[in-house]
C-alpha positions as CSV (number, residue, x, y, z in Angstrom):
1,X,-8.6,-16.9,-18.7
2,X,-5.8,-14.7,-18.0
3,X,-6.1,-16.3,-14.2
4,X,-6.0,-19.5,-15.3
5,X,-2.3,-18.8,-16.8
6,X,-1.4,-16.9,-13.8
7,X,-2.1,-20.2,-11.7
8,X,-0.5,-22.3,-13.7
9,X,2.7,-20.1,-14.3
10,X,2.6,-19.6,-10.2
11,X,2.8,-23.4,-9.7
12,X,5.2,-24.2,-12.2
13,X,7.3,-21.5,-10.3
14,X,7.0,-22.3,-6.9
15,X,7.5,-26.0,-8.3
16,X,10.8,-25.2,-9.6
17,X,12.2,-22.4,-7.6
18,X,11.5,-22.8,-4.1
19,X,14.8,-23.6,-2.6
20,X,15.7,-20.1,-1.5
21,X,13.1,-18.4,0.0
22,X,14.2,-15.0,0.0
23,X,15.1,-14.9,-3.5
24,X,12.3,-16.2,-5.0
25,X,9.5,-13.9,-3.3
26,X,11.9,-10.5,-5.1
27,X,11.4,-13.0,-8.1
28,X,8.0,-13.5,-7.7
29,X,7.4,-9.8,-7.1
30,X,9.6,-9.0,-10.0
31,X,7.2,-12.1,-11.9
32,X,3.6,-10.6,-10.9
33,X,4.6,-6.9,-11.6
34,X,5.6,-7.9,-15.5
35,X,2.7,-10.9,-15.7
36,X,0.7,-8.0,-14.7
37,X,1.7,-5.6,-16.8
38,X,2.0,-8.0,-19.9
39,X,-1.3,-8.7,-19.4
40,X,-2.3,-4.8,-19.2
41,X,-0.8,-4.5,-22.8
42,X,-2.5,-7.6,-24.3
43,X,-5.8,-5.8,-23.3
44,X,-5.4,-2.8,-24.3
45,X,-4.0,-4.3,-27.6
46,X,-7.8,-5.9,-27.7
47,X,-9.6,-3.4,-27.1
48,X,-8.1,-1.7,-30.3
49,X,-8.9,-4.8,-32.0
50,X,-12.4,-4.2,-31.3
């Protein structure tokens, strides 16, 4: 599930934001680094859940 919103988030980005190039791949890096981690945290927060 969690790469289904990555794919989606990823093409709304590169839909809106890919007029400078440089910019938006230390975006993007920026992007996937806190998607990641977000997505770290919502796990572990399940996993206590459980």
């Amino acid at each position: 599930m969690q790469d289904f919103y990555l794919s989606i988030f990823t093409l709304i980005y590169l839909f809106y934001l890919k007029k400078n190039i440089f910019a938006n791949q230390l975006l993007f890096a920026i992007y996937k680094i806190v998607l990641g981690f977000c997505c770290k945290v919502l796990n572990l927060l399940s996993n206590k859940v459980e």
